[in-house]
Biopython code that builds the backbone (N, CA, C, O; Angstrom):
import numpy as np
from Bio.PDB.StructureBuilder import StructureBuilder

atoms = [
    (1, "UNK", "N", (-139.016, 65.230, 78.683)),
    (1, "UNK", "CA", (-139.804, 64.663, 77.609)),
    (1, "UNK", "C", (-139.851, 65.562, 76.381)),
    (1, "UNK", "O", (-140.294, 64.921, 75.428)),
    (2, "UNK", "N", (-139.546, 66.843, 76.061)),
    (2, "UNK", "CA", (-140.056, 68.060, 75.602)),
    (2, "UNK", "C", (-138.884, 67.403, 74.427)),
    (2, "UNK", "O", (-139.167, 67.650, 73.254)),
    (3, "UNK", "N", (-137.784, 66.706, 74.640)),
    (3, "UNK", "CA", (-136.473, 66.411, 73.996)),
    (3, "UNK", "C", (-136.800, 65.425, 73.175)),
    (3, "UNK", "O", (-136.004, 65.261, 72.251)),
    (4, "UNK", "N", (-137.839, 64.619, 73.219)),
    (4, "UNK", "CA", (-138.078, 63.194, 72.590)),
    (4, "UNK", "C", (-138.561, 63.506, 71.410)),
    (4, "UNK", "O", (-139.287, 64.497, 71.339)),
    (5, "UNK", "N", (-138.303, 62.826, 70.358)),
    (5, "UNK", "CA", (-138.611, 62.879, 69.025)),
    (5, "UNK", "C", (-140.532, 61.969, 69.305)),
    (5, "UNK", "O", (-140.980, 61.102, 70.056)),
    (6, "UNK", "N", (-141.055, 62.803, 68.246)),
    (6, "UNK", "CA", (-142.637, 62.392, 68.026)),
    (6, "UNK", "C", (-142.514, 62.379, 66.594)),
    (6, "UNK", "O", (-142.455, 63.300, 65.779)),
    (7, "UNK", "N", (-142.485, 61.009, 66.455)),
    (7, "UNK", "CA", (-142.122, 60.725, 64.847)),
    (7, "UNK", "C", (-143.409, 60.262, 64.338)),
    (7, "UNK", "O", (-144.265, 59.924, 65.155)),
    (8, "UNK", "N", (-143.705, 60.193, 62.788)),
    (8, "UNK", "CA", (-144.675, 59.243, 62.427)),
    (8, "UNK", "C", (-144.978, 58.235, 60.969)),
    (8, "UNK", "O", (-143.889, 57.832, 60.560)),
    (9, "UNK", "N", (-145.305, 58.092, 60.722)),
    (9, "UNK", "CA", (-145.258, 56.911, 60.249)),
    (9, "UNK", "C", (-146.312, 56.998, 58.588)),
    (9, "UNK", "O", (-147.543, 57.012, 58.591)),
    (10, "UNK", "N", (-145.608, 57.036, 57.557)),
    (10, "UNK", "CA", (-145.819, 57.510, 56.062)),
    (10, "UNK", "C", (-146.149, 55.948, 55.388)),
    (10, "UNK", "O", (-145.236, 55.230, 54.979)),
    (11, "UNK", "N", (-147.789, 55.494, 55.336)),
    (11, "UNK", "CA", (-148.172, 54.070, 54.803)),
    (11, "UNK", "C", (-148.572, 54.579, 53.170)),
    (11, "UNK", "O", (-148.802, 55.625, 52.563)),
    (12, "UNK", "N", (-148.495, 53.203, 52.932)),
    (12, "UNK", "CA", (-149.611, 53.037, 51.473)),
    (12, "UNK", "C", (-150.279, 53.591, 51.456)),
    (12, "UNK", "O", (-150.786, 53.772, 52.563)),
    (13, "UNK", "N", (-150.844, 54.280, 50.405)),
    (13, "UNK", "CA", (-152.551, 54.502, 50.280)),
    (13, "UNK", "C", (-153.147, 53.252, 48.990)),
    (13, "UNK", "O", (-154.294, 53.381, 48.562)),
    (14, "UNK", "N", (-152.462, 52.374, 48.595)),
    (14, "UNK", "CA", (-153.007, 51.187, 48.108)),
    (14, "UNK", "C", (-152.564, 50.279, 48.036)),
    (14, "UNK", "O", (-151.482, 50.323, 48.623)),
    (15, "UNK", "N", (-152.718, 49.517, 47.699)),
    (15, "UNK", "CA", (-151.970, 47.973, 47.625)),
    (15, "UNK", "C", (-150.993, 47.904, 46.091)),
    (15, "UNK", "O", (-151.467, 48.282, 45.020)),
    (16, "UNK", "N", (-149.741, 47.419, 46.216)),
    (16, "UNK", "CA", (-149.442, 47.620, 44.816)),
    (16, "UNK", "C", (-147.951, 47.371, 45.035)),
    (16, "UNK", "O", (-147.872, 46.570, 45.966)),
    (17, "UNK", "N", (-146.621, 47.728, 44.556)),
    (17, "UNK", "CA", (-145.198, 47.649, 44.314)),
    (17, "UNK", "C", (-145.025, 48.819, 44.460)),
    (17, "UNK", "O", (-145.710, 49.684, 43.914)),
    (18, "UNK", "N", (-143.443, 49.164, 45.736)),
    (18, "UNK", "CA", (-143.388, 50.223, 45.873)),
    (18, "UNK", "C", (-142.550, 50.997, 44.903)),
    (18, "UNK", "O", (-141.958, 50.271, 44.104)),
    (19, "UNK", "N", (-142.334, 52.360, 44.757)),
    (19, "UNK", "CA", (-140.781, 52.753, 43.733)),
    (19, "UNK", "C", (-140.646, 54.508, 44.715)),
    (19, "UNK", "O", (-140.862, 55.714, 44.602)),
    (20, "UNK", "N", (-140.153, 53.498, 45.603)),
    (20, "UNK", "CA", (-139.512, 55.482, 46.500)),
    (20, "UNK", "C", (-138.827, 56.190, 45.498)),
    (20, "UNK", "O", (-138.338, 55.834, 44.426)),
    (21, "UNK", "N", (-138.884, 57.077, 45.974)),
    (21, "UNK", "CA", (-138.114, 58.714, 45.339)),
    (21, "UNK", "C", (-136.531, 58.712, 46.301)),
    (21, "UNK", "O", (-136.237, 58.602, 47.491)),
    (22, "UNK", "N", (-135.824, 58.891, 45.078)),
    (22, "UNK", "CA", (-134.696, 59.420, 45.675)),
    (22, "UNK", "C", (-134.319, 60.664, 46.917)),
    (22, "UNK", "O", (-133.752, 61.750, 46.800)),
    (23, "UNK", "N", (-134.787, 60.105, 47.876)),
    (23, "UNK", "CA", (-134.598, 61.111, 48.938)),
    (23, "UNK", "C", (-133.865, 60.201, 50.311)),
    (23, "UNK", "O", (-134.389, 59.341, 51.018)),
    (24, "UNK", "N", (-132.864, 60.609, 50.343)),
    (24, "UNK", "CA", (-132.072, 60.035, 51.588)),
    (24, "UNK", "C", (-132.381, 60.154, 52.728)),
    (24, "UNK", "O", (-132.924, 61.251, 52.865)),
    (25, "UNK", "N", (-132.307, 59.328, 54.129)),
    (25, "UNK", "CA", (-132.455, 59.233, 55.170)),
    (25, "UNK", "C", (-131.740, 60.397, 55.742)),
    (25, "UNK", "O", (-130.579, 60.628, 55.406)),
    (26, "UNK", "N", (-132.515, 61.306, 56.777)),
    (26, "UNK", "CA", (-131.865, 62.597, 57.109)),
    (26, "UNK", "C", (-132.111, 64.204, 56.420)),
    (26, "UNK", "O", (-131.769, 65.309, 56.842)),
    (27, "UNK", "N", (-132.824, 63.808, 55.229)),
    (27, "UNK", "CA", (-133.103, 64.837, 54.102)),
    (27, "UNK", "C", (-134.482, 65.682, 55.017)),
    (27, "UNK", "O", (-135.577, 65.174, 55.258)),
    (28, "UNK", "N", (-134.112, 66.814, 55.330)),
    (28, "UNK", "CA", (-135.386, 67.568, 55.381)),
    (28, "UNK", "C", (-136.285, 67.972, 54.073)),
    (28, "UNK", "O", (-135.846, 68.391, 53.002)),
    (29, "UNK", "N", (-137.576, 67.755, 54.406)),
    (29, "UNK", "CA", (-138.570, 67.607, 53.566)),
    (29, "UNK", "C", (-139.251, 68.926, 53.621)),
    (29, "UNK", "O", (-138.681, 69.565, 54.506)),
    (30, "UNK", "N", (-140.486, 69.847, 52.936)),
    (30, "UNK", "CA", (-140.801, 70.505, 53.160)),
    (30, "UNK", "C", (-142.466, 69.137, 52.319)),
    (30, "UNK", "O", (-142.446, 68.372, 51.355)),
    (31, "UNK", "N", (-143.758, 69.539, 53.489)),
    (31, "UNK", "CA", (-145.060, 69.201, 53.091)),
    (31, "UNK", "C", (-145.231, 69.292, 51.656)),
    (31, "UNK", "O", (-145.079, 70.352, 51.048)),
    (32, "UNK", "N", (-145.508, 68.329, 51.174)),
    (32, "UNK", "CA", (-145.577, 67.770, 49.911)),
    (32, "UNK", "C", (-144.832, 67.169, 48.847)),
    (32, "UNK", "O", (-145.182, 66.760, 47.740)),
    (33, "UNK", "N", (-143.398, 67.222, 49.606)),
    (33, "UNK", "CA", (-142.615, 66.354, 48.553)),
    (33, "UNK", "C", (-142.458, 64.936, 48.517)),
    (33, "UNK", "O", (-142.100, 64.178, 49.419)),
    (34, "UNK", "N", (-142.797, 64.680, 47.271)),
    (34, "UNK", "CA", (-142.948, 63.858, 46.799)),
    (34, "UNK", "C", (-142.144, 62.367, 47.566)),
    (34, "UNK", "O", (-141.054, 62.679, 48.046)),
    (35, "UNK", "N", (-142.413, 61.211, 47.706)),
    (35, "UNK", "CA", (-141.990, 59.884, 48.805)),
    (35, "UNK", "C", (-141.532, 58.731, 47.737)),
    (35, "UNK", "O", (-140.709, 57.835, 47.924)),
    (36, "UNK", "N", (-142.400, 59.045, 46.412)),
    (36, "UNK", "CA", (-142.650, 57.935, 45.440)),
    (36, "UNK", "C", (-143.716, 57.681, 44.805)),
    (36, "UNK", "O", (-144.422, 58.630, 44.464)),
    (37, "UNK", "N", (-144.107, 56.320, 44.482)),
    (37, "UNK", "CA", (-145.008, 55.728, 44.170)),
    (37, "UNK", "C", (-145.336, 54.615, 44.572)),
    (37, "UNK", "O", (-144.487, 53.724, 44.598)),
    (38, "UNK", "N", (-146.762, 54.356, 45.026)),
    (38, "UNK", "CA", (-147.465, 52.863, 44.812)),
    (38, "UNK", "C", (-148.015, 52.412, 43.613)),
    (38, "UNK", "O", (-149.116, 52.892, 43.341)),
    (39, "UNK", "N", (-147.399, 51.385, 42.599)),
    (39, "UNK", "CA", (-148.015, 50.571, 41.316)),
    (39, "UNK", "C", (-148.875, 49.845, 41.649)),
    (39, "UNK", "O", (-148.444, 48.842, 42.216)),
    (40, "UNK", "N", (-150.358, 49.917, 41.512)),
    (40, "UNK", "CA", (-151.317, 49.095, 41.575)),
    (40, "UNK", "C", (-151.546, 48.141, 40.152)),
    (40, "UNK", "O", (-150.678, 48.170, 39.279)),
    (41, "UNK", "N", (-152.695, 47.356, 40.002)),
    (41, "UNK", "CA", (-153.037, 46.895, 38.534)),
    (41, "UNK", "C", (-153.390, 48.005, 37.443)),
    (41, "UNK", "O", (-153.083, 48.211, 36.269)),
    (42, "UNK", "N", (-154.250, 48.666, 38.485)),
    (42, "UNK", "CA", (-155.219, 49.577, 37.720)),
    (42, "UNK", "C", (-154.494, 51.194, 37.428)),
    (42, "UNK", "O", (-154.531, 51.749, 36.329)),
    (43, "UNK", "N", (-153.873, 51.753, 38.619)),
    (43, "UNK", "CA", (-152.927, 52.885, 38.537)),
    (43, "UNK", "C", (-151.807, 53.176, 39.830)),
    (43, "UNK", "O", (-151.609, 52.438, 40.795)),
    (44, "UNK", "N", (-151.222, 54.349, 39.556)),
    (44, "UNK", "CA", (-150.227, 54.905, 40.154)),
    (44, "UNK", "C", (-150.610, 55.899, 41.095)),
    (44, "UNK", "O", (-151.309, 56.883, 40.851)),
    (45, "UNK", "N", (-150.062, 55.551, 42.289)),
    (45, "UNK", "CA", (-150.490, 56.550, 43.445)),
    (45, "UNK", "C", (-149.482, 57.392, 44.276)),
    (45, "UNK", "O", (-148.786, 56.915, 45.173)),
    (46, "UNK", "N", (-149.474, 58.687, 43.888)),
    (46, "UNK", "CA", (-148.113, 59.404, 44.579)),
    (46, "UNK", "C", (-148.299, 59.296, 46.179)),
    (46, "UNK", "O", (-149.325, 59.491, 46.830)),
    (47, "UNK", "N", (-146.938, 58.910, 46.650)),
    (47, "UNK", "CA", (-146.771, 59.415, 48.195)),
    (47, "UNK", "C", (-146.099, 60.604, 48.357)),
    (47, "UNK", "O", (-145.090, 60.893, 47.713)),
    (48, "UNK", "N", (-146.667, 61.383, 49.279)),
    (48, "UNK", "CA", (-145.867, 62.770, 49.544)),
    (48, "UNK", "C", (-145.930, 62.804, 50.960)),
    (48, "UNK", "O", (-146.512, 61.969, 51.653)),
    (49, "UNK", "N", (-145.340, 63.751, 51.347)),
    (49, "UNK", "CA", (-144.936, 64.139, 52.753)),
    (49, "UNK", "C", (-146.686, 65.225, 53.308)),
    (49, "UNK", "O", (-147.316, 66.169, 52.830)),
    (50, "UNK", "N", (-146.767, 64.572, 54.198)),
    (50, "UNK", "CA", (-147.884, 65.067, 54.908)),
    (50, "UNK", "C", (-147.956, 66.118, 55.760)),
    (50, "UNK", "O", (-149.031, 66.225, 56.352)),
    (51, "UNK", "N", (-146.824, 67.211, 56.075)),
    (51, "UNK", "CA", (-145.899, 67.826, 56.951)),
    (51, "UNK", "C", (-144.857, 68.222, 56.942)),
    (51, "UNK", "O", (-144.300, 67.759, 55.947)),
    (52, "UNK", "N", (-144.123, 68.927, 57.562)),
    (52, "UNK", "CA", (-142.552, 69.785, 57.109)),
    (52, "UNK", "C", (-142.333, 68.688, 57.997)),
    (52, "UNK", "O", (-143.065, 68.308, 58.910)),
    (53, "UNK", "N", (-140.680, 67.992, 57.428)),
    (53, "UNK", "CA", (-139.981, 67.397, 58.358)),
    (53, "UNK", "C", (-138.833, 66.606, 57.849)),
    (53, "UNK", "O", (-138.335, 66.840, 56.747)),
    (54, "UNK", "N", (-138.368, 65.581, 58.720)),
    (54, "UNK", "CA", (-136.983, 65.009, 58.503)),
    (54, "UNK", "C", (-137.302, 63.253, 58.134)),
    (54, "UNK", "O", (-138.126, 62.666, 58.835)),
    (55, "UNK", "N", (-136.898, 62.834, 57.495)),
    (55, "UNK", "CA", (-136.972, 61.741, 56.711)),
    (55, "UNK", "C", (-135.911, 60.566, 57.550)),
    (55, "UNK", "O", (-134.765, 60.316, 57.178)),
    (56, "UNK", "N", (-136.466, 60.054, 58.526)),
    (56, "UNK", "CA", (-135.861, 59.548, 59.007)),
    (56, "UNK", "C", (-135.740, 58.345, 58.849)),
    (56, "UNK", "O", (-134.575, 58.396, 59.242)),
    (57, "UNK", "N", (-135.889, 57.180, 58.608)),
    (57, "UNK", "CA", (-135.571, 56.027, 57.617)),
    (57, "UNK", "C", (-136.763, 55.385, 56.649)),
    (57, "UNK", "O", (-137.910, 55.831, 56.684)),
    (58, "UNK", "N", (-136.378, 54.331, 55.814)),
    (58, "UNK", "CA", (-137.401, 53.917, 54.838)),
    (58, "UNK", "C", (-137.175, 52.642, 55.516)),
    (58, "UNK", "O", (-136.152, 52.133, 55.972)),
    (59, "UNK", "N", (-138.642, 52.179, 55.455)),
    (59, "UNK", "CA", (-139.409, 51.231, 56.132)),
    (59, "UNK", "C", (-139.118, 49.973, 54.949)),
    (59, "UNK", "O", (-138.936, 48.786, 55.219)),
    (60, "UNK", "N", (-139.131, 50.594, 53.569)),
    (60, "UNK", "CA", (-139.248, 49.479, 51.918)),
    (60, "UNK", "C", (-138.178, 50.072, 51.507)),
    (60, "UNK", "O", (-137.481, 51.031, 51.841)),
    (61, "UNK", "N", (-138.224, 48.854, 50.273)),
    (61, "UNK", "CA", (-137.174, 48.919, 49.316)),
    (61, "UNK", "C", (-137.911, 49.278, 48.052)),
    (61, "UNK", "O", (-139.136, 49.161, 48.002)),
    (62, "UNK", "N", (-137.303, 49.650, 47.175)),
    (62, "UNK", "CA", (-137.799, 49.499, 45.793)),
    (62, "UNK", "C", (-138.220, 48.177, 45.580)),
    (62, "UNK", "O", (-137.597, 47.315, 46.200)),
    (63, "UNK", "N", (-139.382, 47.722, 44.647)),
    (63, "UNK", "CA", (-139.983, 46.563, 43.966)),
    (63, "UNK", "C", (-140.686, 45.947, 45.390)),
    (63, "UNK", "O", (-141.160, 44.822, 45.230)),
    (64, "UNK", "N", (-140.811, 46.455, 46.617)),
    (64, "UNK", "CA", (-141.531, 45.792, 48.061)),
    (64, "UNK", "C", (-142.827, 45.537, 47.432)),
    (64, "UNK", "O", (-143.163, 46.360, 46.580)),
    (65, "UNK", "N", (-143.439, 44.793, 47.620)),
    (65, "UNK", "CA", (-144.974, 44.697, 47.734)),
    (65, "UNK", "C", (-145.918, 45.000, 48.657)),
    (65, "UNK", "O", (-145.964, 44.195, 49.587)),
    (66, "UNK", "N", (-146.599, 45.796, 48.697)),
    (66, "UNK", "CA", (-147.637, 46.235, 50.327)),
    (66, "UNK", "C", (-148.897, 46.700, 50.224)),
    (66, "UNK", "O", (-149.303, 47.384, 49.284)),
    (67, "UNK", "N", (-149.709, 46.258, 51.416)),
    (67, "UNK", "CA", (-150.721, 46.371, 51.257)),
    (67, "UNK", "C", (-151.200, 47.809, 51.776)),
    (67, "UNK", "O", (-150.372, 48.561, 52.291)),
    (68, "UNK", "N", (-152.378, 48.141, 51.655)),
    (68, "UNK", "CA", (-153.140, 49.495, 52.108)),
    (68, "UNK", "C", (-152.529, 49.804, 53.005)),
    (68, "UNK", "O", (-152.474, 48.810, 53.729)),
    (69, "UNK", "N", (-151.910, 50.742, 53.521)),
    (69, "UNK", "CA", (-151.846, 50.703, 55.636)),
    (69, "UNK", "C", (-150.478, 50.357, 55.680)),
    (69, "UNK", "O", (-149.925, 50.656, 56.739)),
    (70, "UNK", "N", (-149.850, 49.865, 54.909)),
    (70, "UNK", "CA", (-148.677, 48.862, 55.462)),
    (70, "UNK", "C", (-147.424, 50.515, 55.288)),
    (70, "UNK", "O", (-147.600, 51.393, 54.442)),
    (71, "UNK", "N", (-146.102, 50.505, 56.478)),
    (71, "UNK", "CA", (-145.938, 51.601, 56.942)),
    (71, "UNK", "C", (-144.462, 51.741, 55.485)),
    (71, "UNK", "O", (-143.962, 50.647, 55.221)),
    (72, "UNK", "N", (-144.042, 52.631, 54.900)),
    (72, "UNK", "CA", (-143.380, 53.353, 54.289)),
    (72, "UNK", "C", (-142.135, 53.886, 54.722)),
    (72, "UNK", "O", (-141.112, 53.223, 54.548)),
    (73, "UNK", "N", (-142.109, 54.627, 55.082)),
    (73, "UNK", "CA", (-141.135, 55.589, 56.149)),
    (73, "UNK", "C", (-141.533, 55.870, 56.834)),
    (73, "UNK", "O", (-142.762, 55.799, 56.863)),
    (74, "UNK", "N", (-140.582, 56.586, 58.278)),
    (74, "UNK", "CA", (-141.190, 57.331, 59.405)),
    (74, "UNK", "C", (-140.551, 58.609, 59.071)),
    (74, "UNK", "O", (-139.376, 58.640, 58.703)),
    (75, "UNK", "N", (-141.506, 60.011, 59.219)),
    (75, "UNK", "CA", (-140.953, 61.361, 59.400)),
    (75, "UNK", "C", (-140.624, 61.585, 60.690)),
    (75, "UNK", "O", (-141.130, 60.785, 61.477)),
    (76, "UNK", "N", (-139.816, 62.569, 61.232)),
    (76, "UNK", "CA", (-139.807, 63.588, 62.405)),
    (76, "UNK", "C", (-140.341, 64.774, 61.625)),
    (76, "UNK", "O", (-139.951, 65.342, 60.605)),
    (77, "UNK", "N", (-141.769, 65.028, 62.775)),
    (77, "UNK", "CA", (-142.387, 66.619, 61.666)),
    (77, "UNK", "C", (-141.629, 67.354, 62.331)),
    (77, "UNK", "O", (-141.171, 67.018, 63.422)),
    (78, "UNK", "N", (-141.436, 68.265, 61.860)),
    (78, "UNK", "CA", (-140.700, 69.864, 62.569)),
    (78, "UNK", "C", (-141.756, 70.582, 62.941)),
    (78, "UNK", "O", (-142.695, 70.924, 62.223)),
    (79, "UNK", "N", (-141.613, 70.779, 63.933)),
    (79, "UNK", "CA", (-142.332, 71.887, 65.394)),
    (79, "UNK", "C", (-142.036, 73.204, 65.036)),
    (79, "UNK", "O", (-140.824, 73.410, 65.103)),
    (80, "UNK", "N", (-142.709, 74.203, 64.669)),
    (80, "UNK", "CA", (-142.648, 75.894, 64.882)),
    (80, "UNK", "C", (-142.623, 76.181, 66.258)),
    (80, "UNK", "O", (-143.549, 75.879, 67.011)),
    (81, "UNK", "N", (-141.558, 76.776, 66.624)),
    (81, "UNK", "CA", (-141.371, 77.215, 68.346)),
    (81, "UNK", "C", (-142.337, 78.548, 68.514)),
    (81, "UNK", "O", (-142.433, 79.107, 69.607)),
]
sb = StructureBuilder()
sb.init_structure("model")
sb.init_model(0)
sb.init_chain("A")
sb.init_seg("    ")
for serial, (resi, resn, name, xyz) in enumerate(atoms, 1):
    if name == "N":
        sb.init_residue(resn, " ", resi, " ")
    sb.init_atom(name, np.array(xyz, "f"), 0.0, 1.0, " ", f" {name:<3s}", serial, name[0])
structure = sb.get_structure()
């Protein structure tokens, strides 16, 4: 089990149109870089990485529409041995 990926899962924090950041599937991330944006009516809400890790696919496309919660990408965080 020690081998299995514990991935997780990068949502909205508002409701709005998505516009990811150029970062490719596979790209190691270091905690805080930047995911994109959510366009609401009212404003713009950065997504960033919550954790060191690997960017393992995007959930949206550019121009997606989604609500609060609704899932983004999934990371693999990286483990310190």
């Amino acid at each position: 089990m020690a081998d299995q990926f514990d991935w997780r899962i990068v949502v909205a924090p508002v409701r709005g149109t998505v516009s990811p950041a150029d970062v490719a599937e596979g790209s190691r991330l270091p905690a805080g870089t930047s995911l994109g944006l959510v366009r609401s009516r009212r404003e713009e809400v950065a997504v960033s990485a919550g954790y060191d890790g690997v960017l393992a696919e995007w959930l949206v496309q550019d121009g997606d529409l989604v609500d609060a919660g609704d899932p983004l990408a999934r990371l693999y965080p990286e483990v310190s041995a």
